[in-house]
RODO-2510 file (C-alpha; in nm, 4 decimals, decimal comma):
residues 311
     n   res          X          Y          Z
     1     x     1,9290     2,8737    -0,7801
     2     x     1,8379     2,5353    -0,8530
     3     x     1,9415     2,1923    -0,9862
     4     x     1,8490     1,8293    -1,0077
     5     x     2,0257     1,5533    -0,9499
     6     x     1,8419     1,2766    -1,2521
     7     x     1,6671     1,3163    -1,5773
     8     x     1,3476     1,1836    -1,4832
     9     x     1,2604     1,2271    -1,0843
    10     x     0,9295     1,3578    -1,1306
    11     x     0,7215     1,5484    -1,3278
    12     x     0,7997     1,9487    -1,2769
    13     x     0,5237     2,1601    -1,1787
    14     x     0,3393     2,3226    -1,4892
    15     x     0,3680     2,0293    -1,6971
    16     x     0,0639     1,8261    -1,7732
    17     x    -0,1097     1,5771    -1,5335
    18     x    -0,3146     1,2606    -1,7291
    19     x    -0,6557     1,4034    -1,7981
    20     x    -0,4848     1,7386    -1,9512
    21     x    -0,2516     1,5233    -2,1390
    22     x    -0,5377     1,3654    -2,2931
    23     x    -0,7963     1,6973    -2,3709
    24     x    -0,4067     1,8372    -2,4237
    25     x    -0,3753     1,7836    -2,8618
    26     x    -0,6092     2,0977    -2,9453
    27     x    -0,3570     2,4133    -3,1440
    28     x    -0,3638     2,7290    -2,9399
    29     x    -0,4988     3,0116    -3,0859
    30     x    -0,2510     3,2849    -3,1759
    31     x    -0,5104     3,4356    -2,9195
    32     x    -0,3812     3,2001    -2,6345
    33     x    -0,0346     3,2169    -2,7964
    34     x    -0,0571     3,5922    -2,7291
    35     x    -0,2039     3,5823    -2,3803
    36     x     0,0734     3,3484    -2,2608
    37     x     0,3492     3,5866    -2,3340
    38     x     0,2501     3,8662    -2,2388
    39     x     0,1608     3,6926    -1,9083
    40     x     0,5334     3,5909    -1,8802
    41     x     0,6274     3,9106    -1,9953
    42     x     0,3968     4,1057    -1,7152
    43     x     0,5852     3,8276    -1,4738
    44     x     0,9223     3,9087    -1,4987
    45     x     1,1388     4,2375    -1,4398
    46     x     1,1864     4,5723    -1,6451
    47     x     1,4257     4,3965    -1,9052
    48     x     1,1745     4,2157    -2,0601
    49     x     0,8756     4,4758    -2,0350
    50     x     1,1225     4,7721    -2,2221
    51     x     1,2153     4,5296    -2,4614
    52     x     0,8611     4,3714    -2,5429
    53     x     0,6421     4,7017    -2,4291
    54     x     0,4644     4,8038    -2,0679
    55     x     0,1316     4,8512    -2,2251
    56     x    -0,1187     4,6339    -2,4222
    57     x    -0,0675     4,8359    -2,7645
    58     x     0,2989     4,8057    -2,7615
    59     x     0,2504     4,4425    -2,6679
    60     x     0,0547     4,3926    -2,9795
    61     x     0,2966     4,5454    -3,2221
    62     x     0,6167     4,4029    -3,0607
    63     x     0,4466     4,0261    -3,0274
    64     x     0,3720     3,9994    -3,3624
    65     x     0,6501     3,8252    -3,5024
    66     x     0,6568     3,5854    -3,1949
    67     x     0,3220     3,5127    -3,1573
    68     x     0,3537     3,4235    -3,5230
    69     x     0,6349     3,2043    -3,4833
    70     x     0,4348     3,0929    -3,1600
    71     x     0,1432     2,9805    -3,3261
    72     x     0,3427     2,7731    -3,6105
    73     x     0,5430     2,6164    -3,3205
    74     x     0,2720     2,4677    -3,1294
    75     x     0,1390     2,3707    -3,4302
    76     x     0,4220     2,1293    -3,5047
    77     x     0,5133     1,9989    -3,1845
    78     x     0,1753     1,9425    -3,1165
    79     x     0,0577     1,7725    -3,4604
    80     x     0,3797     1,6319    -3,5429
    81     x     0,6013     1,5558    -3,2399
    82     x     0,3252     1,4539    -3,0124
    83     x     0,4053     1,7367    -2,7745
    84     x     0,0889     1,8128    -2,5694
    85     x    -0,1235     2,1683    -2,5958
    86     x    -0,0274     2,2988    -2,2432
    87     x     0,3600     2,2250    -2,2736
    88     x     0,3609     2,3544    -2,6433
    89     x     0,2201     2,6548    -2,5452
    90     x     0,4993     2,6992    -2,2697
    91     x     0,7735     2,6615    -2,4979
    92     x     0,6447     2,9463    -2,6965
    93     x     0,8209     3,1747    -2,4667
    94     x     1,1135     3,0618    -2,6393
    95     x     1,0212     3,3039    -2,9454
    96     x     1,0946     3,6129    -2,6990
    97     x     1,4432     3,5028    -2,6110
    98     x     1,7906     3,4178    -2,7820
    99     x     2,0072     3,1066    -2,7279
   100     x     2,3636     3,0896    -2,6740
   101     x     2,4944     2,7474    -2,5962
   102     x     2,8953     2,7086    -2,3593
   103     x     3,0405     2,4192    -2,4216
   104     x     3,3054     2,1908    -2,2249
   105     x     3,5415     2,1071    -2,4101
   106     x     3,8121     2,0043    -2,1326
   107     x     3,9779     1,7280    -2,1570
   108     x     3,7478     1,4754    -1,9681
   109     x     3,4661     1,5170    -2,2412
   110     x     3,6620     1,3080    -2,5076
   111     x     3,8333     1,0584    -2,2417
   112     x     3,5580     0,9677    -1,9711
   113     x     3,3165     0,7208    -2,0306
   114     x     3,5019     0,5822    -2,3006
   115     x     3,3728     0,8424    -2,5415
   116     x     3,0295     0,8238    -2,4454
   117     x     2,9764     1,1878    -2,2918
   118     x     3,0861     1,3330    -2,6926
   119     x     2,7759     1,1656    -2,8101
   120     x     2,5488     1,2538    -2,5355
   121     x     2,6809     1,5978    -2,5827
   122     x     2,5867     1,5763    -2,9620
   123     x     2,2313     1,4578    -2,9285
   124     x     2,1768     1,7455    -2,6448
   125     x     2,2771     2,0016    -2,8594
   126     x     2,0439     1,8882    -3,1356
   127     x     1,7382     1,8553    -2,9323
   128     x     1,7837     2,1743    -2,8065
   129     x     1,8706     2,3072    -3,1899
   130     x     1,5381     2,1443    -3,3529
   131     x     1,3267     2,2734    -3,0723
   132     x     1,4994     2,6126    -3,0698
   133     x     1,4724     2,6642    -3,4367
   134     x     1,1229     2,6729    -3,4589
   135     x     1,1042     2,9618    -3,1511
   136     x     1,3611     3,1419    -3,4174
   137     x     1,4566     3,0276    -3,7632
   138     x     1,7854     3,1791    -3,7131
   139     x     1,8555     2,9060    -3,4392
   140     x     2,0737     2,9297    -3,1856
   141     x     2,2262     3,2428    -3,1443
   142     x     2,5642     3,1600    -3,0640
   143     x     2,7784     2,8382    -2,9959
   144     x     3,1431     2,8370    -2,7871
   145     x     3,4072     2,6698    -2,5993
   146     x     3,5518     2,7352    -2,2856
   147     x     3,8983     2,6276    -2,3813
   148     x     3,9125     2,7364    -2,7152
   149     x     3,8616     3,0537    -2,9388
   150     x     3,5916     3,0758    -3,2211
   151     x     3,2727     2,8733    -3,2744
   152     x     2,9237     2,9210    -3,4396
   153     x     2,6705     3,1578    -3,4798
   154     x     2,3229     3,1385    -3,6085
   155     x     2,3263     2,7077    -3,5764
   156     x     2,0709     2,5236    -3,7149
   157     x     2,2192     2,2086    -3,8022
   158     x     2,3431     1,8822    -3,6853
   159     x     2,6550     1,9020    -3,4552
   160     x     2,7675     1,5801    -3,4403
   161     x     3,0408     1,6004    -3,7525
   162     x     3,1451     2,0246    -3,5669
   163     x     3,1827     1,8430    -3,2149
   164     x     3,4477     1,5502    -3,3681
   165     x     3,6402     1,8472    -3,5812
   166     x     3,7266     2,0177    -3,2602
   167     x     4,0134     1,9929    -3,0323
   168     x     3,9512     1,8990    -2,7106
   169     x     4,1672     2,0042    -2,4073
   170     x     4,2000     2,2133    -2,1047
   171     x     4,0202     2,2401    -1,7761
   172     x     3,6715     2,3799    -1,6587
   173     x     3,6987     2,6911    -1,6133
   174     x     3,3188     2,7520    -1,5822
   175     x     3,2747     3,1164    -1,4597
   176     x     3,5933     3,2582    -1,6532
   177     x     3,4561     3,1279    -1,9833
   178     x     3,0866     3,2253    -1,9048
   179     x     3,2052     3,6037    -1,8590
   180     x     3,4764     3,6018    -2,1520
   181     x     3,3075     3,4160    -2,4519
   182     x     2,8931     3,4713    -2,3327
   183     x     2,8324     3,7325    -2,0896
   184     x     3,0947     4,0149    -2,2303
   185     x     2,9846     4,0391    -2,5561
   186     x     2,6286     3,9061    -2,5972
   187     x     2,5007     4,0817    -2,2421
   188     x     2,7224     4,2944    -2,0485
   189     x     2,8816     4,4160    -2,3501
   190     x     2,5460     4,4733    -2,5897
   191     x     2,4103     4,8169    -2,5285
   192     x     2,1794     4,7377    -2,7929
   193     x     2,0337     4,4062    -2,7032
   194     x     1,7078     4,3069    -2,8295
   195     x     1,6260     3,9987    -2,6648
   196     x     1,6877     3,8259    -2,3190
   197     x     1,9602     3,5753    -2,3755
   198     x     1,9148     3,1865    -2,2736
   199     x     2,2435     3,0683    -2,1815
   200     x     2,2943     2,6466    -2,1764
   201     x     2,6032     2,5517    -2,0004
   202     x     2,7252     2,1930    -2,1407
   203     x     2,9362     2,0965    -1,8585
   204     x     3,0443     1,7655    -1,7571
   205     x     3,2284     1,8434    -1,4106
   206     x     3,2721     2,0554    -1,1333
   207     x     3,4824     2,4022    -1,1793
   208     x     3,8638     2,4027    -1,1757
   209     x     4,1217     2,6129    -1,2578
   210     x     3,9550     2,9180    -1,0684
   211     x     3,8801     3,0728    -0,7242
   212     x     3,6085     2,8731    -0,5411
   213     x     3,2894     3,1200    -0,5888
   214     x     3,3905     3,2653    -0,9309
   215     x     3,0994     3,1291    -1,1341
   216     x     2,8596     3,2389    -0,8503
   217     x     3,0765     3,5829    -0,8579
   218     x     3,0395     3,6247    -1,2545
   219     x     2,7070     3,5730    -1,2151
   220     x     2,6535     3,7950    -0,9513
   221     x     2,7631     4,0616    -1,1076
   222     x     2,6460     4,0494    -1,4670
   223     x     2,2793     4,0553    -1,2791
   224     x     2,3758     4,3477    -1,0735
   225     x     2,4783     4,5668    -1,3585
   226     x     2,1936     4,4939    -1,6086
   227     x     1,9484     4,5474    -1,2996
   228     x     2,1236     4,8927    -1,3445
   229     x     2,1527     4,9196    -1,7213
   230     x     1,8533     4,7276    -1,8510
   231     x     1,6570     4,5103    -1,5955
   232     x     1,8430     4,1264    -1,4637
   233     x     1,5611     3,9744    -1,5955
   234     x     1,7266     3,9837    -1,9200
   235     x     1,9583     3,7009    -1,9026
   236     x     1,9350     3,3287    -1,7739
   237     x     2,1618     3,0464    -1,7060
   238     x     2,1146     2,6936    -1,7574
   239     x     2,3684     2,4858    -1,6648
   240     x     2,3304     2,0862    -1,7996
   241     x     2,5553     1,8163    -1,6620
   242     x     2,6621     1,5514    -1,9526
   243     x     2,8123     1,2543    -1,7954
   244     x     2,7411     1,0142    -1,4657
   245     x     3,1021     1,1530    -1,3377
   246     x     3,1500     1,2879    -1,0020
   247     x     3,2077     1,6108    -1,1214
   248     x     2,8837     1,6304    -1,2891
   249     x     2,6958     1,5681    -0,9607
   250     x     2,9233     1,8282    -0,7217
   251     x     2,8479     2,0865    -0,9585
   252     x     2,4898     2,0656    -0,9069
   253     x     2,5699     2,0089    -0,5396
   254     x     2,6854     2,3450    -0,5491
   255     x     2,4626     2,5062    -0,7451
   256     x     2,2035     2,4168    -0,4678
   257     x     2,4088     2,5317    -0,1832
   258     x     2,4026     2,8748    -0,2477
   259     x     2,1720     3,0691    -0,0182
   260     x     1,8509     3,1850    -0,1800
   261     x     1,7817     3,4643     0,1298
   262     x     2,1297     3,5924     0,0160
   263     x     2,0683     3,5070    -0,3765
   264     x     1,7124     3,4841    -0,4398
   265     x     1,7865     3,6349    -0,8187
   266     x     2,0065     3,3862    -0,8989
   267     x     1,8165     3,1374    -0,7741
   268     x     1,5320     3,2708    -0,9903
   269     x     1,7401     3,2606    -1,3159
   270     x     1,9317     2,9758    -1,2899
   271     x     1,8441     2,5906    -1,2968
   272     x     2,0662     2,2345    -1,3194
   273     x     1,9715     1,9785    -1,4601
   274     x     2,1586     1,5889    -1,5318
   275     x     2,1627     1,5266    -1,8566
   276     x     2,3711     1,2146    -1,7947
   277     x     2,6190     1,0002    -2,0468
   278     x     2,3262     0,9015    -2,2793
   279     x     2,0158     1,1237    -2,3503
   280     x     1,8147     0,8839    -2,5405
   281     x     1,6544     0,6521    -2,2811
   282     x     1,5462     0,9674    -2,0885
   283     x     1,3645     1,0425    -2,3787
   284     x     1,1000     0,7916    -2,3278
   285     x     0,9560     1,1305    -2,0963
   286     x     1,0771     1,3563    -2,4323
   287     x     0,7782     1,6266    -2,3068
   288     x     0,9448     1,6585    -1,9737
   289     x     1,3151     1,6035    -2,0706
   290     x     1,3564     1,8775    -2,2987
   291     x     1,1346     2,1402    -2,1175
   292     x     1,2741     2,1202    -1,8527
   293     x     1,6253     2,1822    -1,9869
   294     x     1,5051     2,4833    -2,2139
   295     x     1,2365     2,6068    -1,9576
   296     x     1,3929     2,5479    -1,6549
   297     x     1,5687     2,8525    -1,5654
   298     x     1,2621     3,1175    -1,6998
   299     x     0,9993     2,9875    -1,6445
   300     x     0,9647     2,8850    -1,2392
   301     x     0,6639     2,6023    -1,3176
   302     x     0,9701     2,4221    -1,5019
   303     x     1,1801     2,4863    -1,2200
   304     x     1,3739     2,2254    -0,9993
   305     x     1,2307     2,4129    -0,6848
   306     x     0,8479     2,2575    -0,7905
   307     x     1,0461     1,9310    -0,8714
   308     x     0,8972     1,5941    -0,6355
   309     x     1,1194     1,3815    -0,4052
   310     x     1,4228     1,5555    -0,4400
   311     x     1,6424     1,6159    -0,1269
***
């Protein structure tokens, strides 16, 4: 398990250096597109190789919608977003994986910061929308609370006017809303899932209102029983800290104290990362901000645990 404790302490490892940054503009091939996820596919568990085929022939016919959708997304955020060639091509491996986004909506998140974390929150969830849309132009898969019932499925749009129409209250009751309103229906409870599921945990404190070790717990044990029904690869967790409260920074405290010789698979799927109480100066490094969040629990280049100068 891993998390970070700032935006912008260093460039992960995978991501560009200068001289690739500046050879880095050229389109991948749906060639190179191709050979980069089944790479990632050969690199991770069973889930992902029964879903996306064991052998190069059903690689070819099950990859040809994504490396489709690859090749157009690389396109843009290379041509028109100024993303470079090498971090493009590593978002691709968005196209072989849903999105399902839990949000905080305690209390805090409307009364902290004097309203800023609400508009943080906003801008984070349409970063990750605009760059998740063009992996799948369904968008994100699924969109919920942790306080309250309901929310969104298939988003694509702004959230900013969805966010203020909600009523915010309620405590953070991390692990017990994971499991209820993510994990029971879209993974534990899906016999027939088709993708691995990305979940983004919006978060802007530490847990309350449950057992110490219950998120850890629910995590736990949604890996354990799809390693037995259909591989543990096939889920992730990213867990994003809006805010400069406390809270924010105990959570990923925590995240980092759990004991990778006890929990090396959650330490392998899950990342932390602090978004902070306003996103847009942090995205002066856009090309390592966003990455970072969306790659940082698959993909282990993008991982905290190749982050520099953290303690």
């Amino acid at each position: 398990m891993s998390a970070t404790n700032t935006l912008a302490q260093g460039q992960a490892g995978g991501a560009p250096g200068p001289s690739e940054a500046e050879s880095g503009r050229r389109v991948p091939s749906s060639r190179e597109i191709g050979e980069r996820l089944k790479y990632f596919i050969e690199s991770r568990g069973e889930g992902l190789k029964d879903m996306y085929g064991e052998t190069g022939e059903e690689q070819n016919r099950r990859l040809k919608g994504p490396i489709k959708m690859g090749e157009e997304m690389a396109k843009k955020l290379i041509t028109e977003m100024g993303c470079t060639g090498e971090v493009a091509k590593d978002l691709t491996v968005l196209t072989l994986y849903d999105v399902a986004i839990l949000i905080d909506d305690s209390s805090s998140m409307i009364s902290e910061e004097n309203g800023q974390r609400m508009g943080a929150l906003a801008r984070f969830i349409d970063h990750i929308t605009e760059i998740y849309s063009m992996a799948n132009e369904s968008g994100i898969l699924a969109i919920r609370f942790m306080n309250r019932a309901g929310g969104e499925q298939d988003w694509t749009g702004k959230s900013q006017e969805y966010l203020d129409h909600h009523v915010y209250g309620g405590v953070t009751r991390i692990g017990t809303a994971l499991k209820k309103r993510i994990l029971d229906k879209f993974v534990i409870g899906n016999r027939n899932q088709k993708k691995p599921l990305l979940v983004l945990i919006a978060t802007d404190g530490a847990v309350e209102g449950e057992r110490k070790g219950h998120l850890g717990d629910v995590i736990r044990d949604c890996l354990n029983e799809c390693k037995v029904s259909k591989g543990s690869d096939v889920v992730a967790f990213q867990f994003s800290c809006i805010g400069n409260g406390p809270g924010a920074t105990q959570l990923l405290t925590e995240l980092n104290q759990i004991d990778p010789n006890q929990d090396q698979k959650i330490r392998e799927c899950v990342d932390g990362f602090l978004v902070g109480s306003d996103l847009e100066p942090q995205l002066a490094d856009k090309w390592f901000v966003l990455p970072r969040i969306l790659l940082g629990a698959i993909l282990p280049s993008w991982n905290r645990q190749n982050d520099q100068d953290l303690s």
